[in-house]
Residue, then its C-alpha position, 0 to 999 in steps of 0.5 A: x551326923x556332924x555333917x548334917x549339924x553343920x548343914x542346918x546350922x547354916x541354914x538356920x543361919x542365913x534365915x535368921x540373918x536374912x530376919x535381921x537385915x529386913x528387919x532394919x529394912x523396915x522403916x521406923x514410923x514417926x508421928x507427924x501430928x496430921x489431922x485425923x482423917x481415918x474412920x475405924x471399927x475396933x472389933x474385940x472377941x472376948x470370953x470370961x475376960x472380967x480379970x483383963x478388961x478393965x485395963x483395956x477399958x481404961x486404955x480405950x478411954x485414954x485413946x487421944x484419937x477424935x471419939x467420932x472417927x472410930x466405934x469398939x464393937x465387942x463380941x461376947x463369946x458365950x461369957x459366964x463371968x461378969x465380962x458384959x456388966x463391966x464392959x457396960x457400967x464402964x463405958x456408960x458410966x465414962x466421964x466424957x461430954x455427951x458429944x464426944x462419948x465412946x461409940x461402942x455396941x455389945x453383941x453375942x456370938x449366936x453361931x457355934x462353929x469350931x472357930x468362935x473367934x472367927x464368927x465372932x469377927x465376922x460377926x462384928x464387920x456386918x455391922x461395921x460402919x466404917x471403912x477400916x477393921x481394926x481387931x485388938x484382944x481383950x487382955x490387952x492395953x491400947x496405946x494412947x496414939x494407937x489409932x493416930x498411928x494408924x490414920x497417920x500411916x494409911x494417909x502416907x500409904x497405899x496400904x489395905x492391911x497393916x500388921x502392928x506391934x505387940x508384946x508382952x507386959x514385963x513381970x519378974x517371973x522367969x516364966x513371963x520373960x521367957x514368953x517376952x522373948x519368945x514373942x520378941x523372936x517372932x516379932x523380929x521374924x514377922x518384921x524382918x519377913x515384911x522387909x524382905x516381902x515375906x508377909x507369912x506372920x502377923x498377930x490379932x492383938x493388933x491387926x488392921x484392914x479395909x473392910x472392903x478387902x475382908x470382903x473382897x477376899x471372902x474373909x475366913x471362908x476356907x479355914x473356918x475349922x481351924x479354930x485359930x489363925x484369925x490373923x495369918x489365914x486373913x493375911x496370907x489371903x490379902x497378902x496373895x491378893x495385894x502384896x503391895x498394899x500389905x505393910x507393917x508399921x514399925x511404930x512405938x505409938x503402936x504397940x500393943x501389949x498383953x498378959x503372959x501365960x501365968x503357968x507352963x500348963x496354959x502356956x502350953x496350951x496357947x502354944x499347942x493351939x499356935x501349931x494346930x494351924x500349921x498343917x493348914x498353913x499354905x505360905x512356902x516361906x512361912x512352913x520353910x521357916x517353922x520347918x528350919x527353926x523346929x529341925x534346928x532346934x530338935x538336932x540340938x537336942x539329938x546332938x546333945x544326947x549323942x555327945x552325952x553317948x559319945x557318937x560326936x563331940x562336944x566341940x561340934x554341938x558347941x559351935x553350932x549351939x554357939x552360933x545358934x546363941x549369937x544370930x538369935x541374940x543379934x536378932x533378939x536384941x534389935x526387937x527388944x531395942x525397938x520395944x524398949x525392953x532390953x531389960x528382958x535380955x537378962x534371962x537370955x541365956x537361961x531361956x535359950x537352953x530351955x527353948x529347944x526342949x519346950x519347942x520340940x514338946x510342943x511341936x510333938x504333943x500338937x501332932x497327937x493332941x487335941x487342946x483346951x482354951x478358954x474352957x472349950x476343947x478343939x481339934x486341930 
């Protein structure tokens, strides 16, 4: 047993490393104020989001880019809340020059299949009318440079995809910082594996593609029955078919930020229908890393109890989980840098020991469970 502790922990330690030394392979993006060139769709999926939408309707209006180089299509999900009038009294009523107003369309969801956010995007690129997708969620705030960010890249880039920043709004609840630094961790694993040309992850909330490459790829044919992984089904799809032209943008402006899960029983729930698409999940680097952080996690918690019965020793357990806490810290620490919020780093320690139980729980209950979200039950 010992023997194996120390094997994973070495592995787990040369992932985590190889993460942090792609992760300062990956340039940082600094705006150079160029004229704006690029034309964007903005295709937003939503569904009883009346709470979250009038920060993103705020933030969309606070976008610095020329109102005539991009269009917001929204995508109402079957709301029963009052998510379509706000979306219209706010944008009708927005306080602009007629010549530069918002171009925005609102259209309903009309086909039912077990991804709706999968219809829903495909939906809105039909009628796209321009050459780049740009998908955000509607619980999130945009950037004012957010899109200048983007044309800036792709007119310094050959690129057909580009992954983007997210992270969470930072409250002074535990259970949000524990979320801000889970989302960190796998944001500095989705950086870090772009730096080593391991494109396996990437987030909806701010994702970016040439319509032309949707289509080429065939879009979200062959995983339509997942209901999640709108995001790194495309990517690895794009990503098989031109991994040259598959970037991240290491970029401030570009960040995008969200909202916590407000309880364990939703958070939970989001995560369990995280894991669901895994079984589906082709990329070999990808499920090796899911594999890796899981088992390591999981021995964490077996050696714990067979120290507790004395089959090891604590000093065993305690080396490996000593360098399990020092890789992810390091790891941790460069994201958090690069998001500006070193602050979250606080609750560290308090959410490493509880991380190893809430992973396993959820990798154990998405085995057997079906999930709830946004009042509709799914398979796996």
């Amino acid at each position: 047993m010992i023997l194996t502790l120390l094997f994973v922990t070495l592995i787990y330690l040369i992932l985590i490393g190889s993460f942090i030394i792609g992760f300062n392979k990956v340039s940082t993006f600094i705006l150079e104020d160029l004229r704006a060139k690029t034309k964007f769709s903005i295709v937003i999926p939503f569904r009883n989001e009346a709470k979250h939408l009038p920060e993103l309707l705020q933030s969309v209006l606070a976008l610095n880019y020329p109102k005539h180089l991009f269009e917001i299509i929204f995508v109402d999900d079957d709301s029963n809340d009052n998510s379509v009038t706000i979306i219209q009294n706010t944008l009708n009523s927005a306080q602009t020059p007629i010549n530069s107003k918002i171009h925005f369309q609102l259209i309903s969801n009309t086909k039912k299949s077990n991804s709706p956010k999968k219809t829903a995007i495909t939906s809105a690129i039909k009628i796209a009318k321009h050459p780049w997708i740009i998908t955000t969620d509607a619980d999130c705030q945009l950037p004012k440079f957010w899109l200048d960010s983007f044309d800036e890249y792709i007119q310094k880039h050959n690129a057909v995809c580009i992954a983007a920043p997210v992270t969470y709004t930072i409250t002074s609840t535990f259970l949000s910082n524990f979320q801000t630094l889970d989302i960190l961790s796998l944001q500095g694993a989705t950086i870090g594996g772009f730096g080593l040309k391991k494109r396996f992850m990437c987030n909806g909330a701010n994702f970016a593609y040439k319509k032309a490459t949707f289509n080429a790829v065939n879009g979200f044919n062959g995983n339509t029955k997942i209901a999640s992984g709108d995001d790194i089904f495309l990517l690895e799809k794009i990503a098989k078919a031109q991994p040259n032209q598959v970037h991240y943008i290491k970029c401030e402006k570009a960040i995008v930020k969200t909202h916590a899960q407000p309880n364990w029983t939703l958070l939970i729930a989001q995560r369990i229908r995280w894991a669901a698409k895994t079984s589906a999940y082709s990329n070999v680097f990808g499920k090796l890393t899911g594999l890796v952080v899981l088992l390591t996690n999981a021995l964490i918690l077996i050696g714990l109890i067979l120290a507790i019965i004395g089959v090891i020793n604590f000093k065993s357990l305690f080396y490996m989980g000593f360098i399990k806490f020092n890789i992810d810290f390091y790891l941790l620490y460069i994201t958090a840098s690069f998001f500006r919020q070193k602050a979250i780093l606080k609750s560290y320690i308090l959410g490493f020991l509880v991380y190893p139980l809430f992973s396993v729980y959820v990798a154990c209950i998405s085995m057997f469970s079906r999930y709830t979200w946004k009042d509709r039950q799914f398979k796996k």
